[in-house]
C-alpha positions in Angstrom: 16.9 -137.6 -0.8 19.1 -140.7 -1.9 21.1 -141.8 0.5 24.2 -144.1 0.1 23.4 -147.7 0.2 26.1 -149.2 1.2 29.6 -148.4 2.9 32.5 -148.1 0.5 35.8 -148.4 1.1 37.1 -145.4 0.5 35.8 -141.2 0.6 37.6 -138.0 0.4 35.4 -137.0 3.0 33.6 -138.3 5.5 31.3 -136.0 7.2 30.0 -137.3 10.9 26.7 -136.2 11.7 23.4 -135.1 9.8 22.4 -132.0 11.7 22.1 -128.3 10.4 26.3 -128.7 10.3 26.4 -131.7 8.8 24.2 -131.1 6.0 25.3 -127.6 5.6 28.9 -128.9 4.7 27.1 -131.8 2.5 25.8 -128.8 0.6 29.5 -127.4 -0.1 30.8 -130.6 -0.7 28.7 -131.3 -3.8 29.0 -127.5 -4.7 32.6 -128.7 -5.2 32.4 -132.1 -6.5 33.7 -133.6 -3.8 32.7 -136.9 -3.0 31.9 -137.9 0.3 29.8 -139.6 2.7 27.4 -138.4 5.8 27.3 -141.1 8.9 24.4 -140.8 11.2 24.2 -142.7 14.2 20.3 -142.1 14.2 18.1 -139.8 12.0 18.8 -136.7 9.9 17.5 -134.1 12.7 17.5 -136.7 15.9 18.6 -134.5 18.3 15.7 -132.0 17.6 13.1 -134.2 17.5 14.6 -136.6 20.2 16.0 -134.2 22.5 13.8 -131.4 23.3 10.4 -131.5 25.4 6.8 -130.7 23.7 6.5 -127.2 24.0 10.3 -126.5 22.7 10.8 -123.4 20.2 13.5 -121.6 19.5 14.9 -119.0 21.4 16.1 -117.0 18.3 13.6 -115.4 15.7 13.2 -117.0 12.3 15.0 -114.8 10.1 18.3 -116.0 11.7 17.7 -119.5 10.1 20.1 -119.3 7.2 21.3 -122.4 6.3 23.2 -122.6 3.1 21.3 -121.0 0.1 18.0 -122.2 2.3 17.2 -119.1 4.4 13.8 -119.4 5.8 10.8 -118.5 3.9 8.2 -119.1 5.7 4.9 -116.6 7.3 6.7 -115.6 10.4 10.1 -114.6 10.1 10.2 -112.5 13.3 8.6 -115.6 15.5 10.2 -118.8 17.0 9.7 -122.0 15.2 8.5 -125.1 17.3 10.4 -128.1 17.3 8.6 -129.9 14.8 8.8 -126.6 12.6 12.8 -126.7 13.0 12.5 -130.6 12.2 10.1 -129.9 9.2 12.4 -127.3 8.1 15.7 -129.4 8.1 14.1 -132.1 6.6 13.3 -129.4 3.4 16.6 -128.9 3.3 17.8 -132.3 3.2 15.1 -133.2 0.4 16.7 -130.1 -1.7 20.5 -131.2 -1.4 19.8 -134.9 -1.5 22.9 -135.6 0.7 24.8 -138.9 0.8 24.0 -139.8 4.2 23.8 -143.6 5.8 21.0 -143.0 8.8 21.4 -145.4 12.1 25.6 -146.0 11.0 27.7 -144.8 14.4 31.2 -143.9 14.0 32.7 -146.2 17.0 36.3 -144.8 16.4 38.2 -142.8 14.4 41.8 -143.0 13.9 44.7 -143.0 11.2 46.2 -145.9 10.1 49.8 -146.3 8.9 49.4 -144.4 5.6 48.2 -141.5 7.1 44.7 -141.9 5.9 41.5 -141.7 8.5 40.3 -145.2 9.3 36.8 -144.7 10.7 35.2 -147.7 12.3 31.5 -147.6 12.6 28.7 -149.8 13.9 28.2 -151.4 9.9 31.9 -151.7 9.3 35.1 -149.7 8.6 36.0 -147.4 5.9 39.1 -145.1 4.9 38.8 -141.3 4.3 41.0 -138.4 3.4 39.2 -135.7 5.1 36.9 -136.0 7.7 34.4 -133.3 9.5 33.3 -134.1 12.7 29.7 -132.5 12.7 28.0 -134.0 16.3 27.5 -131.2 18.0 28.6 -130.4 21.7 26.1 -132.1 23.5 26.4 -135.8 24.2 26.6 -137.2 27.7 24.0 -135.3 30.2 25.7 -133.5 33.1 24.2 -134.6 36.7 26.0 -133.7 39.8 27.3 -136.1 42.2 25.3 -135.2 44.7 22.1 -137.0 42.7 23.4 -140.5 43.7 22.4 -139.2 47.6 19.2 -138.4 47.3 15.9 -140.6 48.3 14.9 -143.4 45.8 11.2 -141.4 46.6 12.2 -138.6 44.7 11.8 -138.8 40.8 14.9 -137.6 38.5 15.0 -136.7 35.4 17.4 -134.5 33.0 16.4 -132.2 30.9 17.3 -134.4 27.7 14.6 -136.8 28.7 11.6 -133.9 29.9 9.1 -133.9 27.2 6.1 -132.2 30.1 4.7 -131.7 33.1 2.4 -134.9 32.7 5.8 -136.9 32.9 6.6 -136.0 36.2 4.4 -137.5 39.5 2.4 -135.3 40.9 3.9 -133.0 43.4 6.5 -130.2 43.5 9.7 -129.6 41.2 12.6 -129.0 42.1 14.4 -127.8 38.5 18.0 -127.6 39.2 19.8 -124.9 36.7 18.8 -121.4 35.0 20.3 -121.7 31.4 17.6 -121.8 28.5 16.6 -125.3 29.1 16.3 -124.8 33.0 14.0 -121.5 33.1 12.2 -122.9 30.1 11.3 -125.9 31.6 10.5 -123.9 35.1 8.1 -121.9 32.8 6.5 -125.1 31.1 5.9 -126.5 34.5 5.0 -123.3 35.9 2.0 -122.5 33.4 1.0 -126.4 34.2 0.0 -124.9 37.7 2.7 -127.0 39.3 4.8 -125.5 42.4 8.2 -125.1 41.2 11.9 -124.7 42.8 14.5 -123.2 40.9 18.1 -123.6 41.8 19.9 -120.7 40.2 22.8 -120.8 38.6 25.6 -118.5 37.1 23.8 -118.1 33.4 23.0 -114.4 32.2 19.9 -113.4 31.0 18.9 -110.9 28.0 15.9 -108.6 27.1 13.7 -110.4 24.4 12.2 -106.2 23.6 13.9 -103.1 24.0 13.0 -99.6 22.9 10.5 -100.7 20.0 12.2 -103.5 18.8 13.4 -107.0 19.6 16.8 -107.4 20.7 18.6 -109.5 18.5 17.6 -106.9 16.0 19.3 -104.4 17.6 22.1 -106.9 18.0 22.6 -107.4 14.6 22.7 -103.8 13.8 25.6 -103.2 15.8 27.6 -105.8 14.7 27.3 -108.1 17.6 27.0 -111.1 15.3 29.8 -111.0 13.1 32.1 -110.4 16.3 34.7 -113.2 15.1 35.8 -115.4 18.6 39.6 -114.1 17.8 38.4 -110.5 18.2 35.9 -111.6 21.4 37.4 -110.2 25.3 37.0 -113.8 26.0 38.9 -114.8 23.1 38.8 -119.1 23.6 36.6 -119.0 26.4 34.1 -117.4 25.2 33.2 -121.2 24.1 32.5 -122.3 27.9 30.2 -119.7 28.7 26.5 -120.4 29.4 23.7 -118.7 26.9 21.6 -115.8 27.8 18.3 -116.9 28.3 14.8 -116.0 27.1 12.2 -117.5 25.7 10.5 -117.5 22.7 7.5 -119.4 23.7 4.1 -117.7 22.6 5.9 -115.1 20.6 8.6 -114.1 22.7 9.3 -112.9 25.9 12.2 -112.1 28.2 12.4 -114.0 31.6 13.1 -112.2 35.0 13.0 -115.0 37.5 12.6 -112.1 40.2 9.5 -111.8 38.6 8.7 -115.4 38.7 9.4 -115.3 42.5 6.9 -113.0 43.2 4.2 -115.4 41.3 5.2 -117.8 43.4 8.4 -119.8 42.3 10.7 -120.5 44.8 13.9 -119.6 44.3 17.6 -120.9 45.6 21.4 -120.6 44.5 23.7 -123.3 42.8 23.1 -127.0 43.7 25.5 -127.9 46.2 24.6 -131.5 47.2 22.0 -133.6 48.3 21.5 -136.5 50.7 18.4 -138.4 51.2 15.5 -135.5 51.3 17.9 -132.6 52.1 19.1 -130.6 49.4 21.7 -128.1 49.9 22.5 -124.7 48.0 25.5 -122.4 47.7 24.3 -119.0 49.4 24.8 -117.2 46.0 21.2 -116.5 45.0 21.7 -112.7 45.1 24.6 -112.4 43.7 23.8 -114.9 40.8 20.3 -112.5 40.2 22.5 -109.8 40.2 24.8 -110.6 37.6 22.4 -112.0 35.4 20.6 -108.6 35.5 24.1 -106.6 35.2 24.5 -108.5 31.8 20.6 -107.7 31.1 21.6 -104.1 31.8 24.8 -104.1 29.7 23.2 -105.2 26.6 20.6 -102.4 27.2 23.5 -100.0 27.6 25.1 -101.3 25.0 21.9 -100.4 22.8 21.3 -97.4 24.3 25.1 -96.2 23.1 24.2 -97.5 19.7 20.8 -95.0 19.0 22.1 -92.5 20.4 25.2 -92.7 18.1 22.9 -93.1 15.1 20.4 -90.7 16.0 17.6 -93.3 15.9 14.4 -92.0 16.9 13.8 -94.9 18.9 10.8 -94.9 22.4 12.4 -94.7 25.3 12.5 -97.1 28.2 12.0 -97.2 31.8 15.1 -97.7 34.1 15.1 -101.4 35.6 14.4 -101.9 38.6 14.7 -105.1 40.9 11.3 -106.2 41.2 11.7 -108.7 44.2 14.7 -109.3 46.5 15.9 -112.3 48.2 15.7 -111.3 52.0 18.5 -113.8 52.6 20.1 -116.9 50.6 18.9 -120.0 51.3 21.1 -122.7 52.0 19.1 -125.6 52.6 15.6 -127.5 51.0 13.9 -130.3 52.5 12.2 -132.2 49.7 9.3 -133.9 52.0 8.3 -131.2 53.7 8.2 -129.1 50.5 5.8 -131.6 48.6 9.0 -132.1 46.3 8.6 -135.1 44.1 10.7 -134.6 41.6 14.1 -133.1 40.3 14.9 -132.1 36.7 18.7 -131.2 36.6 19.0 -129.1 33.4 23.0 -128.1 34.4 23.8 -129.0 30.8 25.9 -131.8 28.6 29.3 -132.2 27.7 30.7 -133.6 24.7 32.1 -137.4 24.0 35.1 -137.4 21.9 36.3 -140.5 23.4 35.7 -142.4 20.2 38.6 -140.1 18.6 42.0 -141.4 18.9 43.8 -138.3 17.8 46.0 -136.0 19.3 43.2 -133.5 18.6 42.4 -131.9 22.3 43.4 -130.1 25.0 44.3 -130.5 28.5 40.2 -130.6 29.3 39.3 -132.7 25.9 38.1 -129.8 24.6 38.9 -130.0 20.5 41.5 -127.3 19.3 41.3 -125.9 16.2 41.0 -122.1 14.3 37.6 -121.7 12.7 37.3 -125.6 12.7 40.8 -126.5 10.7 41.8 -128.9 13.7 45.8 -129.0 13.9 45.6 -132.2 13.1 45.7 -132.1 9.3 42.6 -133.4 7.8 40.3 -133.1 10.6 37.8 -130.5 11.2 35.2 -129.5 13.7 31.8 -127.9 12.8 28.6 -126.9 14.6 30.1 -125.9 17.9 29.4 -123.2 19.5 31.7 -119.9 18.6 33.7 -121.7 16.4 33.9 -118.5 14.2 31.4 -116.4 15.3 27.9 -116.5 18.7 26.1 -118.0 15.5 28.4 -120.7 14.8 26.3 -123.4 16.9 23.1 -121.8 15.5 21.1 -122.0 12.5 22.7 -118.2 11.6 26.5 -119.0 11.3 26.9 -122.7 10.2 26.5 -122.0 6.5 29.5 -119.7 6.6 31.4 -122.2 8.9 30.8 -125.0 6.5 32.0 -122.9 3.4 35.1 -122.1 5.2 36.0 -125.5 5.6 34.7 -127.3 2.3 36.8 -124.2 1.2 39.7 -125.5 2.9 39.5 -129.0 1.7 39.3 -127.8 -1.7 42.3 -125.9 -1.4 44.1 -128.9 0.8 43.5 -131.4 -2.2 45.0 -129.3 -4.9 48.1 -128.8 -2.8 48.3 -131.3 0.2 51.9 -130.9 0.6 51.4 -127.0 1.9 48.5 -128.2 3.8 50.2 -130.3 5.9 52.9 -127.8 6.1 50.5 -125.3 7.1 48.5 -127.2 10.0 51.0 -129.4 12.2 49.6 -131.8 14.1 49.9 -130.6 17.7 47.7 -130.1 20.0 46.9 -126.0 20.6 47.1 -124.4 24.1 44.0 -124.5 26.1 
């Protein structure tokens, strides 16, 4: 890799970030002879090898890695690569596209300045661009609810961001405080550690990891699931805000059925309410959350089911679900002492910063707008976020595509900017 030395003055393009998007669109870019430049605030990869705890793999299986002309290749396409695999393996790409990139440079503001060009400040110095692609991801500033500020200066707190294992925490109890990926993951990790562990459960669905003889995301694929384009989605837009299924695909895969868990011994609770001192209190929708994350569960097995049938695959069958384990009412209240509770991981997500972006880029939430990542703002595109296109969009599976579509764009911008502009006012979109 040879990265830029120095910041010029001037780029067609500047892409921000050096993740799978921003690399992925580096790829095009030279495809097309385009010049341009990649900023990264920290490290090609950061957020992988920053941002996840020890025992982190992917929840998707291998063979959905396909970044541009880079699909992986390795032993184990139907496993889950560990974090320093995913790192290892974006690092190979980098060293095959040799991407422009300026490591530890953070874009402090972007902007246009009175010729209509991009002025894009950064920690290094300022720089004009004609195009730039905003490639950092959804997942800045960790989420903690406002209730943390009232509980004991005893009890430990930590988000997810910044778990790495269960030698971190004190020793003691855990209260883990959301059910997405990252929250029944890290229950998991801390369960198998022989710690006692709370779960607050939240609204997130879940999905089977194996159904009828093969793994789900096969079946998934098969059926079309992951070229559903956002447009064509029931949730259209919002499809965006809604949580991931979870799983796992620790130790070669497995789904997780935190009824199960609670018969093993985790102690579960609905969503965080609020907390004061050593009193923590829960919305009494522990049952109902269970039950729609197993009503999701059961409509993707349904949704299977319809599928062999209608291609008359000779396919195993499978036994009904059942509930294993019941709540026999919702709790609505945890005391942290008397529980042996010394310490809280609130895994309830992070939101994006676009605060350094003074354009009228967003909507009434500061959620960017844009179709397929062509922001109405002419000359500014998104990348990397989740169902920007397609669910594989924010993944390893649908960035390549993503990134074509917009280098694509570009290309076609610069050989006729005046019909650009025409064709992408700058207003913001309804939310």
């Amino acid at each position: 890799m040879t990265p830029a030395q120095t910041l010029a003055e001037h780029y067609p393009v500047v892409v921000i970030g050096a993740g799978q998007a921003g690399l992925s669109a580096s790829h095009y870019l030279q495809q097309a002879g385009i010049a341009h430049v990649l900023l990264e605030k920290r490290r090609i990869a950061q957020s992988w090898r920053q941002d996840r705890w020890d025992s982190f793999c992917l929840v998707t299986p291998n063979w959905q890695c396909r970044l541009p002309d880079f699909p992986y290749a390795g032993p184990d396409p139907k496993g889950y690569m560990l974090k320093d695999e995913i790192v290892a393996y974006l690092e190979a790409f980098a060293a095959k596209i040799r991407p422009p990139v300026l490591e530890g440079v953070a874009v402090t503001r972007l902007s246009r300045d009175a010729s209509g060009a991009f002025d894009v400040e950064t920690s290094v110095g300022r720089c004009r661009a004609d195009h730039v692609i905003v490639a950092t991801g959804g997942y800045d500033i960790p989420i903690v609810p406002p209730g943390a500020h009232g509980l004991s200066t005893a009890v430990t707190q930590r988000h997810s961001v910044d778990y790495r294992n269960p030698d971190q925490l004190p020793p003691g109890a855990v209260l883990v405080v959301g059910s997405g990926q990252s929250g029944v993951q890290i229950m998991e990790d801390l369960f198998i550690a022989g710690r006692q562990v709370h779960l607050a459960v939240g609204s997130a669905p879940r999905s089977p990891r194996m159904y009828r003889g093969r793994e789900s995301t096969e079946w998934l694929h098969e059926l079309g699931f992951y070229e559903l384009t956002v447009d064509r989605h029931p949730l259209r837009d919002e499809a965006r805000h809604k949580t991931n299924h979870y799983m796992s695909g620790r130790d070669g895969g497995h789904e997780i059925d935190l009824r199960r868990f609670a018969l093993k011994g985790v102690k579960l609770y609905g969503s965080f309410a609020d907390a004061q001192g050593n009193t923590v209190r829960f919305v009494p929708d522990l049952t109902k959350n269970l039950d729609d994350a197993d009503e999701v569960y059961c409509g993707i097995r349904r949704d299977i089911d319809a599928y062999i049938a209608r291609a008359g695959i000779d396919a195993p069958a499978e036994a009904p679900f059942e509930k294993a384990w019941a709540p026999a009412q919702d709790p609505t209240s945890l005391d942290l002492e008397a529980a042996g509770i010394t310490s809280i991981v609130w895994a309830i997500g992070l939101r994006a910063d676009y605060r350094w972006i003074d354009l009228p880029a967003f909507d009434g939430r500061g959620h960017p707008t844009f179709k397929r990542g062509v922001s109405p703002v002419s000359g500014l595109y998104f990348l990397g976020l989740p169902w920007l296109n397609t669910w594989g969009s924010g993944r390893f599976l649908g960035v390549a595509d993503d990134a074509r579509h917009l280098v694509d764009t570009i290309v076609q911008r610069r050989a006729a900017p005046g019909r650009a502009e025409l064709a992408e006012p700058c207003v913001a979109a309804p939310a």
